[in-house]
C-alpha positions in Angstrom: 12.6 -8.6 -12.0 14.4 -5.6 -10.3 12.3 -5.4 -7.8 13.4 -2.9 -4.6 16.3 -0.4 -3.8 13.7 2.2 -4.9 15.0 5.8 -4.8 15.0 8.0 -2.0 14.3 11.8 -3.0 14.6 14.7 -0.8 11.6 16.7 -1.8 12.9 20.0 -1.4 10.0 21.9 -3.5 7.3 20.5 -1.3 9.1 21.9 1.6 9.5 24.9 0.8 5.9 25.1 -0.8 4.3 23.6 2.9 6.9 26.0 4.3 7.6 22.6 6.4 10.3 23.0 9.5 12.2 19.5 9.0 13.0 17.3 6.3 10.7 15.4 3.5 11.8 12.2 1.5 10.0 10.2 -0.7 10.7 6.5 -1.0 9.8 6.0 -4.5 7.8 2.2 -4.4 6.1 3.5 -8.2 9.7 2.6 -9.7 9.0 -1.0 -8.7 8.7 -2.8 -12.2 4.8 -2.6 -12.2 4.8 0.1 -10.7 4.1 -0.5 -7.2 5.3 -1.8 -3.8 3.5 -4.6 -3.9 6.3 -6.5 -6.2 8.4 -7.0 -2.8 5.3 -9.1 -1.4 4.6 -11.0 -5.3 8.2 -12.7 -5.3 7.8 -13.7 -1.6 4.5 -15.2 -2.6 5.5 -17.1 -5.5 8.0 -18.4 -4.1 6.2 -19.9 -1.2 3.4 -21.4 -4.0 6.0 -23.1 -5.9 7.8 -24.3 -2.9 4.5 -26.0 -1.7 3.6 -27.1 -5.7 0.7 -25.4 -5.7 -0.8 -25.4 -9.5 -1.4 -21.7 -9.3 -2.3 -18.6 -7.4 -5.2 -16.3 -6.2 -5.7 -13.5 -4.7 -8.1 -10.4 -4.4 -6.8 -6.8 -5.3 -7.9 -3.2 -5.8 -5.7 -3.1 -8.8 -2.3 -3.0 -7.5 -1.8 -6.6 -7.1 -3.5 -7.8 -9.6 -0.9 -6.1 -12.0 1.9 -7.1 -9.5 1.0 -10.9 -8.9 0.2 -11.1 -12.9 3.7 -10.3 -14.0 5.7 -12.7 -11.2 3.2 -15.6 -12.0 3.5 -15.5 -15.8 7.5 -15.1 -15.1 7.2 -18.3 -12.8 4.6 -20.0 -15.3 1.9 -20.1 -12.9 -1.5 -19.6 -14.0 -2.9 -16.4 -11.8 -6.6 -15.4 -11.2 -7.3 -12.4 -9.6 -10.8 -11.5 -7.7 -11.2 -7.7 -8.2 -14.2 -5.0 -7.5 -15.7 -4.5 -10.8 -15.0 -0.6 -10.3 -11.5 -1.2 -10.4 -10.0 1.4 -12.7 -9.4 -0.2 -15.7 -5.8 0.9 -15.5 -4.8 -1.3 -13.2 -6.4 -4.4 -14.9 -4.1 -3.7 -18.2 -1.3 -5.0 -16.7 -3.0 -8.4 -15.4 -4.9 -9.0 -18.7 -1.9 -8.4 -20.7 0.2 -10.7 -18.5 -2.5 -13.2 -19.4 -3.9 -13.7 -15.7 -7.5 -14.4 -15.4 -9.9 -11.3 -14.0 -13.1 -12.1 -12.3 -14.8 -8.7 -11.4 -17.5 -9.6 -8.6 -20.2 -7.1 -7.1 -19.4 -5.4 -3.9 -16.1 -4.2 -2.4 -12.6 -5.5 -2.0 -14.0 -7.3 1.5 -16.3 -9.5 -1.0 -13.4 -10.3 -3.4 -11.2 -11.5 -0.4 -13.9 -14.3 0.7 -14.4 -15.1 -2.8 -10.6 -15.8 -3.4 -10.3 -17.8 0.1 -13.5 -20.1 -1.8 -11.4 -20.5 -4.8 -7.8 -21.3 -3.2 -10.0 -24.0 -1.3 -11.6 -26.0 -4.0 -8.3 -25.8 -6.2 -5.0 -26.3 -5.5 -4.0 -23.0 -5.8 -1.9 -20.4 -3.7 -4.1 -17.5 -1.5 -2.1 -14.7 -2.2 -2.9 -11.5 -0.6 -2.5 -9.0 2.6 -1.2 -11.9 4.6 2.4 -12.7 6.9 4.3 -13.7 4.0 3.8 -11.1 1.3 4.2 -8.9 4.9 7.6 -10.5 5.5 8.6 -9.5 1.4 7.5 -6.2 1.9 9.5 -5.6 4.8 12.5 -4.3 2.7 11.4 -1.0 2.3 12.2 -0.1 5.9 15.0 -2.1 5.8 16.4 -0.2 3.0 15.6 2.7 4.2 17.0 1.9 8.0 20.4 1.4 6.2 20.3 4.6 4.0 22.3 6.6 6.6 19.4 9.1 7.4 17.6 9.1 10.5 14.1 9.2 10.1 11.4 10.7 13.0 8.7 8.9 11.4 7.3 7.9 8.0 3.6 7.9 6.5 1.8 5.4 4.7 -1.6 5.1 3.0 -2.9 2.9 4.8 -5.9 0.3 3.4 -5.2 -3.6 5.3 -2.2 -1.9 6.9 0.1 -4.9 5.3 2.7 -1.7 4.4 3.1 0.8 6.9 3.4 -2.6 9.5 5.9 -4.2 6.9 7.1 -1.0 7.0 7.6 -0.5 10.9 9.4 -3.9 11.0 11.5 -3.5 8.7 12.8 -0.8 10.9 13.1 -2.8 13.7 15.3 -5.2 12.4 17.8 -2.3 12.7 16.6 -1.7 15.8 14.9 2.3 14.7 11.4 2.9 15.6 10.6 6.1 13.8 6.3 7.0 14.3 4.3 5.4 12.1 1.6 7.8 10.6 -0.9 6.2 8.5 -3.3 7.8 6.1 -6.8 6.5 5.4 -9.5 8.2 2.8 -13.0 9.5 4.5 -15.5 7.4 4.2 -13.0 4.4 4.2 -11.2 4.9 7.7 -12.1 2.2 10.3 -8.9 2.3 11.1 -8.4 6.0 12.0 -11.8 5.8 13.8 -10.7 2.8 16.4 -7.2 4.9 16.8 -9.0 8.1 17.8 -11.8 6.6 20.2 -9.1 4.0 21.6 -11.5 1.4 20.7 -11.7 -1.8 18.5 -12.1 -1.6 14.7 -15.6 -1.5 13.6 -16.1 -2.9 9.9 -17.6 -0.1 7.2 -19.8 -2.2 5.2 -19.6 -0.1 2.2 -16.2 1.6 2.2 -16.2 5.0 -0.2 -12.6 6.6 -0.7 -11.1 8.0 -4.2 -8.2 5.9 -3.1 -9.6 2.8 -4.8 -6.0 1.3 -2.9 -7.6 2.2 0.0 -11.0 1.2 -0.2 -10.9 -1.2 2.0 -13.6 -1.4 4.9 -12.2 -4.4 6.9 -8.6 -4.4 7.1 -7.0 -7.3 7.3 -3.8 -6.1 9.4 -6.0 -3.6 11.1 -5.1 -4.8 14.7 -1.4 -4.9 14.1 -1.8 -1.7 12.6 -2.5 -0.3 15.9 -0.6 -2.1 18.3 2.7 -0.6 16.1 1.5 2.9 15.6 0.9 2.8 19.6 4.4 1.2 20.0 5.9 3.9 18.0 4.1 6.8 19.4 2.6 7.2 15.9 -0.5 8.4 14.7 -3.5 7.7 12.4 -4.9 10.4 9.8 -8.0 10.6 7.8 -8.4 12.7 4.8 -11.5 13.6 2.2 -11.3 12.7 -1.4 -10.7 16.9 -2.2 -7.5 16.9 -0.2 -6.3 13.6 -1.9 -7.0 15.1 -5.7 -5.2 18.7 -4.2 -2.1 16.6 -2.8 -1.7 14.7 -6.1 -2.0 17.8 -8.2 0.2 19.1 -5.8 3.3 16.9 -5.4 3.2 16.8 -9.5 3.7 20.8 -9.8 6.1 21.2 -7.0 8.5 17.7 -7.8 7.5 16.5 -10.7 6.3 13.5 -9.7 2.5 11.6 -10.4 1.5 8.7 -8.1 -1.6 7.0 -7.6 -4.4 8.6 -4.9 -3.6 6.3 -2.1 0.0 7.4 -2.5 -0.5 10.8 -2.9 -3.1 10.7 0.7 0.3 10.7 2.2 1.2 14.7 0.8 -2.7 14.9 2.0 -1.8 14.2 5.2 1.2 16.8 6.2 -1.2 19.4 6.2 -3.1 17.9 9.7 1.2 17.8 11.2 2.5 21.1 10.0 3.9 21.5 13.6 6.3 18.9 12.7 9.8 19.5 12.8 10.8 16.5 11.7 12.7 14.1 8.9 9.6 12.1 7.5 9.4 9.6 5.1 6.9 9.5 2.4 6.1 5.9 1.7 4.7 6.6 -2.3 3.6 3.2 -3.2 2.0 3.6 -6.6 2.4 4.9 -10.2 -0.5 7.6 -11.1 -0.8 6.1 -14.5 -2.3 3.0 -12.5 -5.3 5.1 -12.4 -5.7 6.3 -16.1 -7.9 5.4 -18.6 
């Protein structure tokens, strides 16, 4: 469906606004046909479920891949039911209705939808589709790509929510052998993954994630461990920021460049003011359309 080689834009405005030192890119995931970065993960995925003849496909989603697994499963004619919070902005859910997938909104956060998809894909013969090695493996073309763009990269930021991503992300890279820093960005209140990186302990489940970043909302991260071990590999970092700097960073990147993405991307803008010592070429991974999040 056209699907990856997303843009990469210098984002000159923003530098010069932040009065930032290095470099900043944006690698532009909202041009994806649905308007995330989760498309490179759907086609992986439904591939794999027609390969094993599964008669559909499942999965739980904040939004994003609901809309994403919705489009590739009514282009592969596979019936799709997504498991979604039943706060999910009703922006997101558009997409999937019109592409005729089946919505189930359960009580709870995203942690609840994921066991109640799991429960599904069990009693059916249908595909689990979700944060897992192979949509992982699909979404590792974004650092691919951007390990062959001919810039040199110090490090790149990612929201961060089950970590799928910035990890596809990190090896992507490493297929070219480059191991820029992985910085990841997670939303106050939703940040179990920040907290284990700045006590150098194991991830401790929030039971009731709160975050903005509805992306992001995620209080047991599925690729949480990994997450770790590759931001320690890479001498990264983890960040946590509060639903004010979120709003201010998406206002922000719009004025200066022109560009709107969702909240979970735009915690990545959020994020450069806690490195403004940075002189450095970073990468902003901007993995959603802000229209995703209108009414």
């Amino acid at each position: 469906m056209g699907e990856g080689n997303t843009p990469l834009i210098r984002l000159r405005r923003l530098e010069q606004t932040l009065t930032w030192q290095g470099e900043l890119w944006a690698k532009a995931e909202y041009m994806n046909p649905t308007g995330s970065f989760k498309d490179r993960g759907s086609i992986a995925e439904i591939k794999e479920a027609r390969r094993l003849k599964k008669t559909g496909i499942v999965c739980a989603s904040t939004g994003n891949m609901a809309a994403s697994l919705s489009a590739y499963a009514a282009r592969a004619r596979l019936p799709c039911l997504v498991i979604v919070p039943e706060k999910t902005p009703a922006g997101k859910l558009k997409q999937a209705i019109v592409c005729r997938a089946r919505v189930l909104k359960v009580k709870g956060v995203y942690d609840a939808c994921v066991d109640k998809a799991a429960d599904i894909a069990q009693t059916k013969n249908y595909y689990l589709c979700g944060d897992y090695e192979v949509r992982r493996i699909g979404q590792q073309t974004i650092g691919i790509e951007l390990a062959k763009s001919g810039i040199t990269f110090d490090a790149f930021i990612c929201p961060v929510g089950n970590g799928t991503v910035g990890c596809a992300v990190s090896q992507g890279f490493a297929v070219s052998n480059q191991y820029p820093k992985f910085i990841g960005v997670q939303g106050k209140g939703a940040d179990p993954i920040y907290q284990a990186w700045k006590t150098n302990s194991s991830i401790i489940q929030i039971t009731e994630p709160t975050t903005i970043a509805s992306a992001m909302n995620v209080g047991n991260p599925i690729d949480g461990d990994l997450t770790l071990t590759l931001i320690k590999k890479t001498n990264g970092m983890m960040l946590s920021v509060s639903d004010e700097e979120i709003i201010k960073a998406q206002r922000l990147l719009a004025k200066t460049e022109g560009i709107f993405v969702e909240k979970a991307a735009a915690a990545t803008v959020a994020g450069l003011s806690l490195l403004r010592n940075m002189n450095q070429r970073i990468v902003l991974i901007l993995t959603g359309n802000g229209l995703k999040e209108t009414e």
